[in-house]
N, C-alpha and C positions, 0 to 999 in steps of 0.2 A: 504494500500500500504506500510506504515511504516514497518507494523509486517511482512508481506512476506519480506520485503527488509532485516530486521533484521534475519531472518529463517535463508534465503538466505547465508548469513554473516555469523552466524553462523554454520552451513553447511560447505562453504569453510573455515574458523576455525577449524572446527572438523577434518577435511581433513589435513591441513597442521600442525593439532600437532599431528596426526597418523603418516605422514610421517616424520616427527621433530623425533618420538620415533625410530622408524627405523634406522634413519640416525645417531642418538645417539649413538644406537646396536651398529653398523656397522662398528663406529667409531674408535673403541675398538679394531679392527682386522686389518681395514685396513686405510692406509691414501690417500683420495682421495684428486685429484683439479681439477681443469679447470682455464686456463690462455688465454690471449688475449693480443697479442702486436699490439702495433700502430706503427705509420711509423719513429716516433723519437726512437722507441724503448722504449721507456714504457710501463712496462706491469702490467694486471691487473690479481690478481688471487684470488680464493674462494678457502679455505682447509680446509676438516674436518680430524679431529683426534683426537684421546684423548679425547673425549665428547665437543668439543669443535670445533667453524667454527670460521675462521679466514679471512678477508678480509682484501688484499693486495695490496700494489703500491707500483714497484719497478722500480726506475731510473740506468742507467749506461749501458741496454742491449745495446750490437751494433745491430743494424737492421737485422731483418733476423734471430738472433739467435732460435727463434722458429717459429713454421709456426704460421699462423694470429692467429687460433683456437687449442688449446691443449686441449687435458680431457686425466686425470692417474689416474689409479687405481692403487697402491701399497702393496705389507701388511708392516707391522708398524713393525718398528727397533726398536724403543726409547718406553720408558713405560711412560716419563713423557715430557709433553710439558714444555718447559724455561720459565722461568718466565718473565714476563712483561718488559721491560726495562725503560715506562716511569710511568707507573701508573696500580693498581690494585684493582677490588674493587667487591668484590662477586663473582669471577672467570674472571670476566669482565676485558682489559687490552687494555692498547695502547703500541705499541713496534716502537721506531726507531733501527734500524742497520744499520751499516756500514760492507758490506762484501768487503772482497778482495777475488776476483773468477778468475779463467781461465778457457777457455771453450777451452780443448785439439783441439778438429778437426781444430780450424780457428788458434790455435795461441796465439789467443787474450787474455789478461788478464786486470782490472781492478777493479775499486770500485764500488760496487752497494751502495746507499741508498735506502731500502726500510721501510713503514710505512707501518705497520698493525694495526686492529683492530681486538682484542679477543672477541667473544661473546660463552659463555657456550651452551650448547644444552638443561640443565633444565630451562632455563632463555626467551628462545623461547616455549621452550612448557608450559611455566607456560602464559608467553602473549596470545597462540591460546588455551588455553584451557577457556581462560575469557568469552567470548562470549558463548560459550555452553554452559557451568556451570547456566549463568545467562537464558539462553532459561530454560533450566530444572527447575531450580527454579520455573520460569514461569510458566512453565506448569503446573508443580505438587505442588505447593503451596496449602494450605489448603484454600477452599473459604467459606466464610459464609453462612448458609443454607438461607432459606427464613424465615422471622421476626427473625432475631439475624442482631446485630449490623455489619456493614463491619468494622469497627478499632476493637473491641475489643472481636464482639462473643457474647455479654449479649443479653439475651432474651429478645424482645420491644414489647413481647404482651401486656402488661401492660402500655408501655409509648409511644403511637405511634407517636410522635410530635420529639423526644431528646431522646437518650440513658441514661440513669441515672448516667451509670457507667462513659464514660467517654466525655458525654458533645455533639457526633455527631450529628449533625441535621439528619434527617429521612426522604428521598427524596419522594417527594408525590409519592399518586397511578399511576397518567398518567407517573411518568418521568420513563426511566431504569436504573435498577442497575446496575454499573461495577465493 
């Protein structure tokens, strides 16, 4: 049950650092999001761009300013994302800002503070590729034939009790090998 549930795992691993590559592609050309405001007016958004997904919270919306549910597809103005504001570490980033925004239609004008987190797109696909990698190992790992030691491979026709070379004990006839 273990090894199926780890397949399994790995399988959806494989899955979401194919689409991790994609969305890397992708990211190069165009800048997408999806945002979600609540009823205070804080809003939540996902952005990729520039190889890079950005998870956002941004206080100061009046109510209303977006509908509940947005998704935007854009193509890409800027060739390089800003740098980090509070920290930086292998592309990885935390950003506070302070905007001064008006939003023409109502009028309105104010400060947003919003708080982001930078995560790379090679930094995800290096995490969902873990799992597969170690299935494949798995599978195709070199096994010991029958009378050669499992640690080391030395031939125990000769010593059927203990390995000579490095010491394994030698599991009787009745048990099996793994």
């Amino acid at each position: 049950m273990t090894q199926r549930m780890f397949t399994f795992a790995s399988a959806i691993s494989l899955i979401l650092c194919v689409a991790t590559v994609s969305m890397w592609v992708r990211s190069h050309s165009r800048w997408e999001w999806i945002g979600y405001q609540v009823a205070s007016g804080r809003f939540y958004s996902v952005m990729s761009r520039l190889g890079a997904v950005t998870l956002d919270v941004t206080d100061g919306w009046p109510r209303g300013t977006y509908p509940e549910l947005i998704r935007r597809s854009d193509p890409l103005r800027v060739q390089t994302l800003p740098a980090p504001t509070v920290g930086s570490f292998l592309g990885c980033g935390l950003d506070r800002t302070n905007l001064n925004i008006g939003v023409a239609a109502t009028g309105w004008t104010g400060i947003l503070v919003s708080r982001s987190v930078i995560v790379p797109y090679w930094l995800l696909c290096a995490v969902f590729v873990i799992a597969p990698l170690r299935m494949a190992i798995l599978v195709f790992r070199p096994r010991p034939l029958p009378g050669m030691c499992r640690r080391c491979g030395y031939d125990l026709r000769a010593s059927p009790d203990r390995c000579p070379e490095c010491g394994t004990p030698v599991p009787s006839k009745g048990r099996v090998m793994t």
